[in-house]
PAMIDO-562348 format. One line per 5 residues: number of its first residue (from 1); their letters; for each residue x, y, z of C-alpha. Coordinates in pm, whole numbers, plus 50000, padded with zeros to 5 digits. Example, Ala and Ser with C-alpha at 12.3 -4.5 7.8 and 13.67 -1.06 7.14 Angstrom:
% residues 2
1> AS> 51230 49550 50780; 51367 49894 50714
//
This chain:
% residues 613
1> XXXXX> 50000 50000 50000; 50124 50318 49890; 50109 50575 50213; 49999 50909 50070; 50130 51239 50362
6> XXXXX> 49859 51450 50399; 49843 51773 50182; 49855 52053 50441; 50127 51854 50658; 50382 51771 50311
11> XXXXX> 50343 52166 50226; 50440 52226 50627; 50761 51998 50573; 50583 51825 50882; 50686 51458 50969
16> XXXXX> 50350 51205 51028; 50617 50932 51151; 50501 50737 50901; 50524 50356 50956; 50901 50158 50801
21> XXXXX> 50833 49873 50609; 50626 49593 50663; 50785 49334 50991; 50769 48975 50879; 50717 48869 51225
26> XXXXX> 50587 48492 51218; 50400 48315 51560; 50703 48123 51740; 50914 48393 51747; 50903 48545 52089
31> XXXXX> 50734 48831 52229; 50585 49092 51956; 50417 49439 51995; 50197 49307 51745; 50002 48972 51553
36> XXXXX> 49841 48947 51172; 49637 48697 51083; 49800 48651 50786; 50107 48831 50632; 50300 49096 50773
41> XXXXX> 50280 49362 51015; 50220 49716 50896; 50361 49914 51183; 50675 49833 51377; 50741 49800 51709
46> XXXXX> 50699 50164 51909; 50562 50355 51562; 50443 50692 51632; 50067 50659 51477; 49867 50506 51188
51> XXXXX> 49884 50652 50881; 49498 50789 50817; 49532 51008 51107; 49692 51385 51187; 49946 51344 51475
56> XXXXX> 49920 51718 51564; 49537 51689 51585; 49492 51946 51836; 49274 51844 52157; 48967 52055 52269
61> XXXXX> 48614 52164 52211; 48352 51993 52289; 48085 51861 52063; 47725 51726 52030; 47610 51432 51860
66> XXXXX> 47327 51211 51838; 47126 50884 51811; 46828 50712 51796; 46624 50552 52030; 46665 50545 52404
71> XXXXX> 46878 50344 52648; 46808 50222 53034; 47160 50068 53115; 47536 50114 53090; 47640 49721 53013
76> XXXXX> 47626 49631 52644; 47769 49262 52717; 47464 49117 52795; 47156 49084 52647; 46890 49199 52891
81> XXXXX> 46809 49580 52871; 46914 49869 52576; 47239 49954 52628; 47371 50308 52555; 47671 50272 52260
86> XXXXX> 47920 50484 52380; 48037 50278 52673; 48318 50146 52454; 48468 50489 52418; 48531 50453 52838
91> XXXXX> 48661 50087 52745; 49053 49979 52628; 49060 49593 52482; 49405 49401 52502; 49482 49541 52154
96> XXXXX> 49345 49699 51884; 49303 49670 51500; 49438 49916 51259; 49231 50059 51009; 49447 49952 50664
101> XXXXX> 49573 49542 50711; 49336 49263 50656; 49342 49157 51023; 49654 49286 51214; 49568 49353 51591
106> XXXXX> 49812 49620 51798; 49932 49557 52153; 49686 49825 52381; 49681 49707 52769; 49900 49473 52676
111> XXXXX> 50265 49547 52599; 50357 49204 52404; 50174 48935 52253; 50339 48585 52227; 50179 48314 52042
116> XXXXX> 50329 47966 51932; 50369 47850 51543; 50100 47610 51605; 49888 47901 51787; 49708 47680 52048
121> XXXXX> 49800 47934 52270; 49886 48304 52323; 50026 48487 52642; 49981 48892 52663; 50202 49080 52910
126> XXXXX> 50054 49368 53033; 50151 49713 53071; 50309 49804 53382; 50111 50185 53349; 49772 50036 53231
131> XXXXX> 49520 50185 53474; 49173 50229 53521; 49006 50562 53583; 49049 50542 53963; 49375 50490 53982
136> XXXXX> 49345 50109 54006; 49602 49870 53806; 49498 49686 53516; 49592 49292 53625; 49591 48932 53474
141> XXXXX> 49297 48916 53753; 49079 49128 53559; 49146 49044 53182; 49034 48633 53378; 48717 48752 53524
146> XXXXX> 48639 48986 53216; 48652 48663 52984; 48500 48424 53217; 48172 48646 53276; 48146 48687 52967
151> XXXXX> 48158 48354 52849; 47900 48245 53146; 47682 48555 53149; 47726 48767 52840; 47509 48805 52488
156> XXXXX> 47539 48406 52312; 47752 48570 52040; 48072 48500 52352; 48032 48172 52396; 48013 48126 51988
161> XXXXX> 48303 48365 51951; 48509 48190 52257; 48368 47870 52181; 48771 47686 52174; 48895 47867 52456
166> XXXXX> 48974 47546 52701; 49164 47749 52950; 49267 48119 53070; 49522 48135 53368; 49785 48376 53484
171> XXXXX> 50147 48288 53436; 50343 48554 53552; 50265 48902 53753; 50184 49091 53459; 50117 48783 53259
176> XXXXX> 49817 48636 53152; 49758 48295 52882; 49473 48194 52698; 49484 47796 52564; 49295 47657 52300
181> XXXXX> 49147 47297 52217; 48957 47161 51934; 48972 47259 51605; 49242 47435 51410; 49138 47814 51444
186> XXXXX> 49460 48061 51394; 49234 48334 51458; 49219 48319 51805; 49509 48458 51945; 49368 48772 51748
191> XXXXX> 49002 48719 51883; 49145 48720 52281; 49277 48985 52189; 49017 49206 52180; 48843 49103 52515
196> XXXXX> 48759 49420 52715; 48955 49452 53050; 48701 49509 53310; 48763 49575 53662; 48619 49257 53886
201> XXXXX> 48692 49445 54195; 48449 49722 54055; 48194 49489 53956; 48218 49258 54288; 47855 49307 54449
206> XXXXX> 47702 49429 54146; 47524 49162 53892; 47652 49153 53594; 47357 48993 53388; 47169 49219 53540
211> XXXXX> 47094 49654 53383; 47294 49862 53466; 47207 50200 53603; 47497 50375 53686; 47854 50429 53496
216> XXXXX> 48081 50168 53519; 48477 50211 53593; 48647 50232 53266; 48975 50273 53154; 48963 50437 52773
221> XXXXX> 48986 50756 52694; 48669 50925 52771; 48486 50836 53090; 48109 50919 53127; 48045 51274 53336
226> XXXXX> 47692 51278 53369; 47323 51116 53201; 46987 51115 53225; 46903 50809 53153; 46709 50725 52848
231> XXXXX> 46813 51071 52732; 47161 51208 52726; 47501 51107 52794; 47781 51351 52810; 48141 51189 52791
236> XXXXX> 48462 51354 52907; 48870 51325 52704; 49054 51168 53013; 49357 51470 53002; 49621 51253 53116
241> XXXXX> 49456 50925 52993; 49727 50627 53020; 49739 50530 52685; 49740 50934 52537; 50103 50871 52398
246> XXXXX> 50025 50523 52183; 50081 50479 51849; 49741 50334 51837; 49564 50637 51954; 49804 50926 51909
251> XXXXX> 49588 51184 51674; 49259 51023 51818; 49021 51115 52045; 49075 51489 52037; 48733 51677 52178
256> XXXXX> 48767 51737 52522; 48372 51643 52583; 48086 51476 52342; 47732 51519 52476; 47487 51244 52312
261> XXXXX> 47116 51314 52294; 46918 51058 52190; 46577 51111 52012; 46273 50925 51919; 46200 51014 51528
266> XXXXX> 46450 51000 51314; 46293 51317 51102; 46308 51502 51422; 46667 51410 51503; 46752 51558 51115
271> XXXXX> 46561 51888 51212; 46761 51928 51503; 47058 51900 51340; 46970 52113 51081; 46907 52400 51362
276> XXXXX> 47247 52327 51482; 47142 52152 51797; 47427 51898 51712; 47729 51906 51509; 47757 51598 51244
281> XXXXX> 47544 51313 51126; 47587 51010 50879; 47324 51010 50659; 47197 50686 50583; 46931 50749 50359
286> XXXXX> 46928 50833 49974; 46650 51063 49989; 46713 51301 50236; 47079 51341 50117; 47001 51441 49810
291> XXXXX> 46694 51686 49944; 46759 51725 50288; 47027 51933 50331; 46931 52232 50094; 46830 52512 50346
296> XXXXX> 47042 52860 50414; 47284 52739 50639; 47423 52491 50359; 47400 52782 50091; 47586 52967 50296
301> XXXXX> 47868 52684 50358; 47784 52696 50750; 47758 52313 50681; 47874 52097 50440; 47812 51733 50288
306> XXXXX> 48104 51519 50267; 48130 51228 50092; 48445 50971 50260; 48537 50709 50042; 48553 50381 50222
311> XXXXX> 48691 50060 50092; 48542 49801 50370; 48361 49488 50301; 47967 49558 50219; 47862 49252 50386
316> XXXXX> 47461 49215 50370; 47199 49470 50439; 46902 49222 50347; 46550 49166 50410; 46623 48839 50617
321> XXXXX> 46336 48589 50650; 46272 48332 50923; 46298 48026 50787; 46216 47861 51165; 45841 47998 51072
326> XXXXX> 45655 47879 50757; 45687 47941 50484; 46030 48046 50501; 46130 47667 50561; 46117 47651 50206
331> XXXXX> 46393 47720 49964; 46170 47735 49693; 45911 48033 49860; 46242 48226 49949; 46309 48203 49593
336> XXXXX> 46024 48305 49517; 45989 48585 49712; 46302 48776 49623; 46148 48815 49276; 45872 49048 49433
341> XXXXX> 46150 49318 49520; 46211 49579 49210; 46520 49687 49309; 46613 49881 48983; 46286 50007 48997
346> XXXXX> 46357 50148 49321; 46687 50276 49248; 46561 50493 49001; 46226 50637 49167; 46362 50602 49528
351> XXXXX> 46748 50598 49599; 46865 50851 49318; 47090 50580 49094; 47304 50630 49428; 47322 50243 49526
356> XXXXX> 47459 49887 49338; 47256 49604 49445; 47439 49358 49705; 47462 49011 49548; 47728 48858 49783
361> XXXXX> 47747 48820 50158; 48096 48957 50116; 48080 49200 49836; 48310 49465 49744; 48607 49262 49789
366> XXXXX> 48794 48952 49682; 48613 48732 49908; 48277 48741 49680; 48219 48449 49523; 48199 48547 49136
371> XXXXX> 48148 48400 48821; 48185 48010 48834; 48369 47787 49138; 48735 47727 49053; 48981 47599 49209
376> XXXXX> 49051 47514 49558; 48679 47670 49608; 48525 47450 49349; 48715 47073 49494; 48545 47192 49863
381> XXXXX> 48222 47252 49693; 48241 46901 49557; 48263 46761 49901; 47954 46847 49930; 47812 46855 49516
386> XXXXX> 47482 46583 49609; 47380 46805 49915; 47355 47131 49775; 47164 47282 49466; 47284 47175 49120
391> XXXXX> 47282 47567 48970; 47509 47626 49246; 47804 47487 49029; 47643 47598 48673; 47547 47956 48733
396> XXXXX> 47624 48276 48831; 47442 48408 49136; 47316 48727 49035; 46957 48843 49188; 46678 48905 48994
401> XXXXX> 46723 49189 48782; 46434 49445 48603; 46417 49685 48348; 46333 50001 48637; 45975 50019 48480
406> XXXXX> 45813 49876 48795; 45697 49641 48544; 45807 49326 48697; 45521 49046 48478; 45897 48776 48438
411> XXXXX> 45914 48831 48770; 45602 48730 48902; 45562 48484 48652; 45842 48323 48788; 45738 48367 49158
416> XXXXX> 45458 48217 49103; 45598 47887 48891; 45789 47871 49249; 45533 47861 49472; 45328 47627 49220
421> XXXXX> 45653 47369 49276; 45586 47439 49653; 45199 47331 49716; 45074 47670 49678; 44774 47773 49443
426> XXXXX> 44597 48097 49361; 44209 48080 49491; 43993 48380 49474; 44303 48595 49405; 44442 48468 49703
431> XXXXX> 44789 48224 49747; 44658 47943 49929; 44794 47636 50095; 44662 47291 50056; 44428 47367 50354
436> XXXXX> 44317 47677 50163; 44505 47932 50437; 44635 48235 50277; 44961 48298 50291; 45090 48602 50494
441> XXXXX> 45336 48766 50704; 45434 49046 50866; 45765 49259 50792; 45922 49419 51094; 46078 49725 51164
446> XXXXX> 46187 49975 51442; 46176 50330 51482; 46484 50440 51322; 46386 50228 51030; 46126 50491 50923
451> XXXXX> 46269 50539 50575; 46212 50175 50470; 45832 50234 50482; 45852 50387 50168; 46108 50121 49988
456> XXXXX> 45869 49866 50114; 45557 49983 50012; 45618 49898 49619; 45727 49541 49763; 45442 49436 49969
461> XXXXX> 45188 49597 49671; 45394 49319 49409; 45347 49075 49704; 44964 49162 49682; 44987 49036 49289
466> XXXXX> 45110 48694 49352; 44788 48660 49636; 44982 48721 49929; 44881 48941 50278; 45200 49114 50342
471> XXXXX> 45162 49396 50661; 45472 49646 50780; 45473 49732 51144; 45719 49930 51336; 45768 49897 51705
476> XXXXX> 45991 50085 51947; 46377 49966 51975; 46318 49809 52325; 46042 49614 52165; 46221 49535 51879
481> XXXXX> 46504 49439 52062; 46322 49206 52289; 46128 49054 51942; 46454 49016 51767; 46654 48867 52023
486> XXXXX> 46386 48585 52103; 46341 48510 51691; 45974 48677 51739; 45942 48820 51402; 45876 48664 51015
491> XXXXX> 46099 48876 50812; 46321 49233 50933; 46567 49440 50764; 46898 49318 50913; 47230 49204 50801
496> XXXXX> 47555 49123 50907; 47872 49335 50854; 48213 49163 50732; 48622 49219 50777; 48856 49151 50549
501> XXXXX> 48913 48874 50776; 48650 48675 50838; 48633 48415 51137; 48524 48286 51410; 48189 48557 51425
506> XXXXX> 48054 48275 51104; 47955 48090 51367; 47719 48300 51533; 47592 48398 51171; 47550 48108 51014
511> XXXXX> 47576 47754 51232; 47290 47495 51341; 47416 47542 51683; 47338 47891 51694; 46989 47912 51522
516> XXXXX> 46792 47851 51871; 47008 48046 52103; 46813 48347 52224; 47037 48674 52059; 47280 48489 51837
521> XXXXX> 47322 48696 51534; 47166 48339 51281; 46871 48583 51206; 46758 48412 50930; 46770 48024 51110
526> XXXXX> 47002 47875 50888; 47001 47509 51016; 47247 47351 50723; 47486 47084 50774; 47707 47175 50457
531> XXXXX> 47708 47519 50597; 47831 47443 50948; 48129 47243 50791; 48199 47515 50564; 48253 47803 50842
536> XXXXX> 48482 47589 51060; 48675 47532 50714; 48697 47900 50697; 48780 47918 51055; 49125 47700 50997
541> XXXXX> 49225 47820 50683; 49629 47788 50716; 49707 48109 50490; 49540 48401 50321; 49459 48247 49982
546> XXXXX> 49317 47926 50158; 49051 48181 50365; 48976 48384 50010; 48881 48056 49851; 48709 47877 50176
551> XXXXX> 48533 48207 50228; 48407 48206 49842; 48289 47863 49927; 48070 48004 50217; 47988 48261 50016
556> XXXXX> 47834 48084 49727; 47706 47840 49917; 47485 48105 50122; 47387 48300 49790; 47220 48035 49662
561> XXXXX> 47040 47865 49953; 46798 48210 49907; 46790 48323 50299; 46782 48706 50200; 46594 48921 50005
566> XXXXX> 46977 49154 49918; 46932 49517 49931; 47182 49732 49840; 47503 49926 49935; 47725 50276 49862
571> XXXXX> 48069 50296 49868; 48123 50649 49993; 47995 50760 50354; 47760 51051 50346; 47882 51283 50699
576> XXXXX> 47692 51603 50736; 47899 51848 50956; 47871 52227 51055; 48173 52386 50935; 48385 52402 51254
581> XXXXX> 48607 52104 51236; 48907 51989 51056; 48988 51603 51006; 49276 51411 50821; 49298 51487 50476
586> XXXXX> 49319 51091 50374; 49075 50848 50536; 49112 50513 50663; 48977 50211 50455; 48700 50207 50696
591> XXXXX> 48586 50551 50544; 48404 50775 50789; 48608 50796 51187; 48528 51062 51339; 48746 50977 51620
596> XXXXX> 49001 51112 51404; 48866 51454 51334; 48913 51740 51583; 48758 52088 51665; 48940 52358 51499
601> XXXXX> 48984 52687 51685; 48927 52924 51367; 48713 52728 51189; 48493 52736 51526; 48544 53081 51588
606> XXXXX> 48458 53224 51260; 48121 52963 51262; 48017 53104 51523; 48008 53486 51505; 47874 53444 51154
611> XXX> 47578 53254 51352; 47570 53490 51627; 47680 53268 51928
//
C-alpha cells in the first residue's frame, strides 16, 4: 500500500512518523508488539501513529452528537436491557486493530503478545502503566474475570466467539495465557485479543447479567460525566489518559467532551441537526441526502456534505426471512419471494441511481464468490456437490434483475411457477395452501427504520399480485430488541457486517448450533449441515489464499440457499457536519472515523460569530 502524507502537513515539511516497512514477524518467534492473521505487520514495534490520522490533531472543544432511540443501562455485554453505545469509548481491549491490514491487531493494555507456530496458545504481558480511571492497576485478575463472565453471562455471540477457549490462567505478575482445544482456528490469538479489560473488583457486588444503572469504571479515553438516563450522555477526554502517547491512539480522540442526545424520530433528530442543535450526522438514507440538506445554512457553507470514500467489506443489508416459521422453511418460497422486490425500479424512483445492488454476503472485495467455482473453492464445493443445489456449480448468482419500469410480469411469473413447485395455488386471488390458508406475514421494523416504509411499500403491493397478505409494522427499539433477540418476528431488515478477515463471528451467523440460542446473530435460522462444515473450514484456513477461497465457498454456498431478500450498498459515507472542524485529509479504509477529526479553533470561531453565538 502506497502511504499518501497528507496535503497541508507535506506543504508544512511536517513529519507524520510514518510507519518503516512491513515486519515479517511469524508466531514462534518470541514476544511481539503486534500479531496478523495473515502476512506481515504494517507498523513496527513503538511507531508513532497510523497513517489515516493527523498526529498534531489538536485536543479541545467539545461537541454534540446524536442517536436514535433510548437506552436504560450502561452494560452492552449482555443481552437483557438497551444499552447506551458509547460505553466502549470509556473501554481499552488488550489490543486493537488498525484501520488499513486485513486483520493485524496492535498491543493496547497489553505490551507484548506471544503466540506459538502452532497458535494453540497466546500469552499477553501487560503494561506496567495500564490503569483504570480510579487509579486502580489493570491485572491478569481482571482480563480472567472479564473473559469468564462473559463467556457464562454475556450476549450468546461470547460463547460462539470463545467457543475453543479450554483454558485462561495467569502465568506471571503481569502475565496472563489463553489455551485453546479443538479445532484448528489461527484466529484466536487475534480474537482474545480484543476482550475488554474490566475491573472485577468494581463489579464485585454488582450483577453483571443484570441493567445497569449507573457508569461503570472504565479505563479508555473518555469516561462518562453525567446522564439522564434514556436521554443524554455527556462523555469527558481523560487529560492525562494512560494510553494518550500510543501509536494506536496518538491523533485520536481529540474533543475534550461529546454530549449524546438521543431522540425518538428519526425526522426530528435531522431537524435538530439542521438547527444546529448537534454538530455531524451520517446520513443513511438516499433521499434526504440528496433533498435534505438544501436550506440557508448549507448555501451559505455553514455546513457541508462530505462524501468519505471507504473501501470496507459491504457485507449484507438484506430483508432476512425466518425460515424457523413457515413458509420460510422453504427454499423454493424464498426464491420466490426475492422476485417480488424491484430493486432497479427502486433505484431509480427512490434511491437517486446512488446504490449497486448487494449480490454477495461479502461483496466489494475479493472474498465474493463470482462468476463460476474454481479451484481450491470449486474441489470443497464438491465435498459436498449431492447436498447442495445443482445451479450452484452451473450459474452465476446474480439476483433478479428488472428493466426500472416497475413492470416486473417475468418476475412474478416466475414467483409464482415457484410457489406452484411448493403446494401453493391461487384461489379467489388469494395464494393458498393445501388447507386453503392464505399465505401472509408480517415485515418488521423499528423506529429508526422509518425510511424503509417507503422502499417497502412497492414490495408488499407486488406481494399483493402473487395473492399474498404482506403487513409492515414498526415497534419501538426496546420492543424490537426484545422481538429480535427471542426470533419473534417473520421477516426484518437486518444484516451482518464483514472484515477483510472473516472468522470465528461465522459461527454465530451462520451455524445449526446457533439458530435457537436466544440473541445469536443466525437471524435468518440457517440450520444447514454443509454450511456448518463450511465456516469451521473458513475458521482453519492455514494462509490468506486458503481463507479467500474457503470464504468464496461460504459465500456461494449462502447465495444460493435464498435466505435474504439483498438490498443494496454505497461505497462512499455521506457525513453532514457544521463547518467548525478539521479532520485528516486521507481516510482510513474504513471511510468515515470521526474519532480522528478534531475541533478547529478558527474554523469554530469564525462559525460562530457568523451565527451569532
Amino acid at each position: 500500500m502506497i502511504v499518501r502524507l497528507p496535503l497541508l502537513a507535506a506543504a508544512l515539511g511536517l513529519s507524520l512518523a510514518l510507519p518503516a516497512a512491513a515486519q515479517t514477524l511469524s508466531p514462534g518467534t518470541g514476544p511481539m508488539h503486534a500479531i496478523a492473521m495473515h502476512g506481515d505487520i504494517k507498523y513496527p514495534a513503538g511507531f508513532a501513529n497510523f497513517a489515516h490520522v493527523d498526529p498534531a490533531a489538536p485536543k479541545g472543544g467539545d461537541v454534540r452528537q446524536h442517536a436514535i432511540g433510548t437506552f436504560d443501562s450502561f452494560n452492552p455485554w449482555i443481552i437483557r436491557g438497551v444499552a447506551a453505545g458509547v460505553v466502549g469509548l470509556t473501554i481499552e481491549t488488550l489490543m486493537v486493530g488498525s484501520d488499513d491490514e486485513p486483520f493485524t491487531m496492535y498491543c493496547v493494555v497489553c505490551e507484548t503478545v506471544e503466540t506459538p507456530a502452532d497458535r494453540s496458545w497466546v500469552e499477553f504481558s501487560l503494561r506496567a502503566g495500564a490503569r483504570f480511571h480510579d487509579g486502580s492497576a489493570m491485572e491478569p485478575e481482571d482480563v480472567i474475570w472479564t473473559f469468564e463472565t462473559l463467556k457464562a453471562k454475556g450476549r450468546p455471540f461470547y460463547r460462539a466467539y470463545y467457543a475453543d477457549v479450554t483454558k485462561v490462567e495467569k502465568t506471571g505478575p503481569r502475565k496472563v495465557r489463553f489455551v485453546f482445544g479443538g479445532r484448528e482456528n489461527r484466529e484466536l490469538p487475534l480474537i482474545v485479543g480484543q476482550v475488554p479489560v474490566l475491573s472485577r473488583k468494581w463489579w464485585e457486588g454488582r450483577e453483571f447479567d443484570r441493567p445497569l444503572t449507573e457508569a461503570p469504571l472504565g479505563s479508555g479515553p473518555y469516561r462518562i460525566e453525567s446522564f439522564e438516563m434514556g436521554r443524554t450522555v455527556t462523555l469527558r477526554r481523560v487529560a492525562d489518559h494512560w494510553a494518550r502517547d500510543l501509536g494506536t491512539n496518538r491523533g485520536r480522540f481529540n474533543f475534550d467532551t461529546i454530549r449524546y442526545e438521543w431522540f425518538r424520530d428519526p425526522t426530528i433528530a435531522q431537524e435538530a441537526f439542521l438547527a444546529g442543535n448537534y454538530d455531524f450526522r451520517a446520513e443513511n438514507t438516499a433521499r434526504i441526502w440528496a433533498q435534505g440538506y438544501d436550506t440557508p445554512a448549507f448555501r451559505d457553507g455553514l455546513f457541508h456534505k462530505i462524501e468519505i470514500p471507504e473501501q470496507r467489506v459491504a457485507g449484507m443489508q438484506a430483508l432476512v426471512m425466518n425460515s424457523r416459521r413457515k413458509p420460510f422453511d422453504d427454499r423454493r418460497v424464498r426464491q420466490a419471494l426475492i422476485h417480488a422486490f424491484d430493486f432497479e425500479w427502486s433505484n431509480k424512483n427512490l434511491f437517486f441511481d446512488s446504490y449497486t445492488r448487494t449480490r454477495s454476503y461479502f461483496d466489494s472485495s475479493e472474498l465474493a464468490a463470482r462468476g463460476l467455482p474454481q479451484g481450491e473453492e470449486k474441489a470443497i464445493l464438491e465435498r459436498f456437490k449431492d447436498k447442495l443445489p445443482p445451479e450452484l456449480f452451473a450459474t452465476e448468482y446474480n439476483p433478479p434483475k428488472t428493466d426500472g419500469t416497475g413492470n416486473i410480469r417475468d418476475g412474478i411469473r416466475e414467483a409464482t411457477r415457484l410457489l406452484r413447485e411448493a403446494g401453493w395455488r391461487i384461489a379467489d386471488q388469494k395464494l393458498v395452501d393445501a388447507s386453503g390458508k392464505q399465505m401472509g406475514f408480517e415485515i418488521l421494523l423499528h423506529q429508526s427504520q422509518g425510511a424503509f416504509e417507503r422502499v417497502l411499500g412497492p414490495f408488499v403491493a407486488n406481494l399483493k399480485r402473487l395473492g399474498i397478505d404482506a403487513r409492515i409494522r414498526s415497534v419501538d427499539v426496546a420492543q424490537y430488541q426484545n422481538r429480535t433477540d427471542d426470533f419473534d418476528y417473520d421477516m426484518i431488515v437486518g444484516g451482518w457486517g464483514q472484515s477483510e478477515s472473516p472468522g470465528n463471528e461465522q459461527r454465530d451467523y451462520w451455524s445449526s448450533n446457533r439458530a435457537d440460542q436466544k440473541g445469536s446473530r443466525n437471524s435468518a435460522g440457517i440450520k444447514d449441515p454443509v454450511i456448518d462444515e463450511l465456516v469451521e473450514l473458513l475458521i482453519a484456513a492455514p494462509d490468506r489464499a486458503s481463507l479467500v477461497q474457503r470464504t468464496r465457498a461460504l459465500d456461494r454456498a449462502l447465495q444460493w440457499g435464498h435466505w435474504v431478500i439483498p438490498n443494496w450498498y454505497l461505497a462512499v459515507d455521506r457525513v453532514a457536519a457544521w463547518d467548525r472542524f478539521g479532520r485528516p485529509a486521507t481516510a482510513g479504509k474504513g471511510g468515515f472515523d470521526w474519532s480522528t477529526w478534531w475541533v478547529d479553533p478558527a474554523k469554530d470561531a469564525a462559525l460562530r460569530a457568523r451565527r451569532g453565538r
